[in-house]
C-alpha positions as CSV (number, residue, x, y, z in Angstrom):
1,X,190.2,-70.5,40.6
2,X,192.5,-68.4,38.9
3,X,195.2,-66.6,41.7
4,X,196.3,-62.6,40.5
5,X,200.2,-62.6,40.8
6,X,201.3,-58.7,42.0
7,X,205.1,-57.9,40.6
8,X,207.2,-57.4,43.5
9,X,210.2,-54.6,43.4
10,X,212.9,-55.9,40.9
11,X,215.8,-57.4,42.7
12,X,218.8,-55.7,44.7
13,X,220.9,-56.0,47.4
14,X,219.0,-57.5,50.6
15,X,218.1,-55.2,53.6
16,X,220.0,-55.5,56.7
17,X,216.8,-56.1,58.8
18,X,214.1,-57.9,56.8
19,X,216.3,-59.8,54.0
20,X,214.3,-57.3,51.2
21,X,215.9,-56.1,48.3
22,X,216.0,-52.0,47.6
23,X,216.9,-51.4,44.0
24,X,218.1,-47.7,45.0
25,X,220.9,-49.1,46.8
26,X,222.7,-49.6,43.7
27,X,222.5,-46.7,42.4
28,X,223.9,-45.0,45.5
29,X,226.5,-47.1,45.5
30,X,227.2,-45.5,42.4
31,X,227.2,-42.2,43.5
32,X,229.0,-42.7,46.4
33,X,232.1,-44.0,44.2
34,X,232.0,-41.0,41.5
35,X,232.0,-38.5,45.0
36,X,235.1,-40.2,46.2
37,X,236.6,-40.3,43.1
38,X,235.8,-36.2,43.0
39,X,237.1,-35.9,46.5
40,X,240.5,-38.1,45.6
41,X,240.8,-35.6,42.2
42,X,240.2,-32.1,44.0
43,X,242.7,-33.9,46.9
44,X,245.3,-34.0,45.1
45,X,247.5,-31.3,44.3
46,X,247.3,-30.9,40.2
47,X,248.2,-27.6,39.9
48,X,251.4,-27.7,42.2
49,X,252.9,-30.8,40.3
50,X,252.5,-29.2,37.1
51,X,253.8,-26.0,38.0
52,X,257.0,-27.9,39.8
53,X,257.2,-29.9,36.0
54,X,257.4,-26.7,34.2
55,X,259.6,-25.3,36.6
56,X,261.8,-28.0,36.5
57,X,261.8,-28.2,32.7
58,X,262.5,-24.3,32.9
59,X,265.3,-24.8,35.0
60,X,267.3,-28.0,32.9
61,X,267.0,-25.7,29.7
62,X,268.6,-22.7,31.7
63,X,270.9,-24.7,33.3
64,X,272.3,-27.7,31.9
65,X,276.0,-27.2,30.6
66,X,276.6,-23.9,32.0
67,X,280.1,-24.5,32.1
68,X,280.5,-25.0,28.6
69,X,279.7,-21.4,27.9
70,X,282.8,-19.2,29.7
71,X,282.2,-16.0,30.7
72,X,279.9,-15.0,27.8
73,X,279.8,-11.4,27.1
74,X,283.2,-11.1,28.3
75,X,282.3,-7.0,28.2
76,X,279.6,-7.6,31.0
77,X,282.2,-10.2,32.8
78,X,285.0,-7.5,32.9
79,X,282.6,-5.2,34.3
80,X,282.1,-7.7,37.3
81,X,285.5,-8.0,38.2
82,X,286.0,-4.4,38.5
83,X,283.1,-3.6,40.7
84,X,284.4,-7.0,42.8
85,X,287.5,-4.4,43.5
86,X,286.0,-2.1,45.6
87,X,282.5,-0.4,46.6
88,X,283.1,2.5,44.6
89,X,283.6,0.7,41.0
90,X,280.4,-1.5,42.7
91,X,277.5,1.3,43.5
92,X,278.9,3.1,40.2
93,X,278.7,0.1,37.8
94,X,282.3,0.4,37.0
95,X,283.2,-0.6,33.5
96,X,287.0,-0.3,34.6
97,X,288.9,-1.0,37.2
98,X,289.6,2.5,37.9
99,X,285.8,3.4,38.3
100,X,286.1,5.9,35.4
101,X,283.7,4.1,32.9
102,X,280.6,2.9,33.5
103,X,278.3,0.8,31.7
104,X,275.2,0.9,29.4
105,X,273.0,-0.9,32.0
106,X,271.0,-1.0,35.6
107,X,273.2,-1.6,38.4
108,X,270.5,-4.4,40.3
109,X,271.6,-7.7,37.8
110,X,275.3,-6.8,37.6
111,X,274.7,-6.4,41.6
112,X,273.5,-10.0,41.6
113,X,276.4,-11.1,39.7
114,X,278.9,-9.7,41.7
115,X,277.1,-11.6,45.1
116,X,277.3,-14.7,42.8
117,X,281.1,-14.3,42.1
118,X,281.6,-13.7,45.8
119,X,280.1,-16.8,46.8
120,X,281.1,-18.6,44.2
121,X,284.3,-17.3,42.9
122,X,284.7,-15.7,39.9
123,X,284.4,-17.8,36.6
124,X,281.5,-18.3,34.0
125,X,279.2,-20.4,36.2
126,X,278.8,-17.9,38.5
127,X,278.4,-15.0,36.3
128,X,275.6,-17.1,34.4
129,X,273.8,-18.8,37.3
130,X,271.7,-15.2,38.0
131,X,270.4,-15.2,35.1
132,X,269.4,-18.8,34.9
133,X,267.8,-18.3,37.9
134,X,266.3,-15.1,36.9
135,X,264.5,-17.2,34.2
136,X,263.0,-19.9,35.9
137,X,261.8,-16.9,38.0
138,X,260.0,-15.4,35.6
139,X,258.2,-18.9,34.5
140,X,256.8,-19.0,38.2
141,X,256.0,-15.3,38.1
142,X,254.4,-15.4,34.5
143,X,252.2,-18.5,35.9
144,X,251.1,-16.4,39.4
145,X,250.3,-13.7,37.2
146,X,248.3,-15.2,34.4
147,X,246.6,-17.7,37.0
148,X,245.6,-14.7,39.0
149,X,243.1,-13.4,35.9
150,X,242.3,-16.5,34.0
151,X,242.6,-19.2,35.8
152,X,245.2,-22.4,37.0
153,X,245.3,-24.1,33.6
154,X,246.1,-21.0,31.1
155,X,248.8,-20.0,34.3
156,X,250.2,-23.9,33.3
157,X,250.3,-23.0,29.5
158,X,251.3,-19.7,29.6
159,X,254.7,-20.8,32.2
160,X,255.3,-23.3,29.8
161,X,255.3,-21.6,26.5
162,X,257.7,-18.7,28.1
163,X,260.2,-22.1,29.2
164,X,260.2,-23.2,25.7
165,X,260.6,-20.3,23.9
166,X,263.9,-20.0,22.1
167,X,264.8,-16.8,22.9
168,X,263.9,-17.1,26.9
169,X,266.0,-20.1,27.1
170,X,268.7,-18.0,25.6
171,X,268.8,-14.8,27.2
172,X,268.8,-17.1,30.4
173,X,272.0,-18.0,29.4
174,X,274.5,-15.3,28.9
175,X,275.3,-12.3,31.3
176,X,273.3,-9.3,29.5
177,X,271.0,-9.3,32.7
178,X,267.6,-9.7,30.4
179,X,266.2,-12.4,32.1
180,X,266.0,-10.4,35.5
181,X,264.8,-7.6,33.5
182,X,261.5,-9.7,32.7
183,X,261.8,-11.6,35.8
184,X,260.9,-8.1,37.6
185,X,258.3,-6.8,35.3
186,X,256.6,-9.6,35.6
187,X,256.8,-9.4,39.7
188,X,255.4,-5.5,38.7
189,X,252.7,-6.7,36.4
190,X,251.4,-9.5,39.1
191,X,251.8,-6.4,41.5
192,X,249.6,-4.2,39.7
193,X,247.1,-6.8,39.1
194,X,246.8,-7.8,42.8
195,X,246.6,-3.8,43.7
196,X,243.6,-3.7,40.9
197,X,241.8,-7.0,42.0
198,X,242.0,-6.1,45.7
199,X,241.8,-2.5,45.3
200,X,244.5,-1.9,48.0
201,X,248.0,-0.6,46.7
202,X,250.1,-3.4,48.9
């Protein structure tokens, strides 16, 4: 007499209790990895370790051999040591030391300048190191700003395109106060956006 075999369940890992096999268990073992692997990924801050590399990046090309470049625009330096006279060649952007002349820009990155000399002394480091600053400013600024619309990694790309451009890298590096110029438009720009997104004008 002929005995009917039934197929059992394929095999898998045995059960705890009765020593069967469950072939899901597998599969959510394979689930359970690609969630922790999610969980490790979204852990990890991403978007603050690229924005520290740019800003680091930013900050070699604005300031690596500052010393090498004397006072720059030694019309802008002379400027500084005037208004480091008194407080009247200072509030006036003096050009001279007499406070007659002044000259053909703001007052707020010379201002800058002057505290740098202060602290520093006067020479070409400290004239310069404002603006350097000023730059790798306006890479962390340009990021908050374009992040805030479109998203963490166009924020990245757009930081690091305004690092590496010629120009930027140059401006950051002389004492014709441009860099804080677009450092604080960019600060009014991420301003005006933040007003428009929240609706509330601070």
């Amino acid at each position: 007499m002929n005995q009917k075999v039934l197929p059992g369940p394929a095999a898998g890992p045995l059960d705890r209790n009765t020593g069967a096999s469950h072939p899901l268990q597998l599969g959510g073992h394979a689930e359970t990895a690609e969630a922790t692997a999610r969980s490790t990924a979204r852990a990890l801050p991403w978007p603050s370790i690229g924005l520290t590399l740019v800003l680091l990046l930013a900050a070699g090309l604005n300031l690596w051999g500052l010393d090498r470049l004397g006072y720059s625009n030694t019309y802008y330096a002379a400027a500084v040591r005037s208004m480091l006279l008194n407080w009247h060649n200072f509030f006036f952007n003096a050009f001279d030391p007499g406070g007659f002349v002044t000259i053909d820009k703001p007052p707020l990155g010379f201002w800058l300048q002057v505290a740098s000399a202060k602290l520093f002394g006067y020479n070409g480091v400290s004239l310069l190191l404002p603006q350097a600053l000023a730059g790798v400013g306006a890479v962390a600024a340009l990021y908050a700003l374009v992040r805030q619309v479109w998203g963490v990694p166009a924020g990245l790309l757009a930081a690091l395109f305004l690092a590496l451009t010629p120009v930027v890298v140059v401006d950051s590096r002389n004492n014709t106060i441009d860099s804080t110029l677009v450092l604080i438009l960019l600060l009014a720009a991420w301003a005006a956006s933040k007003a428009a997104e929240t609706g509330r004008p601070r």
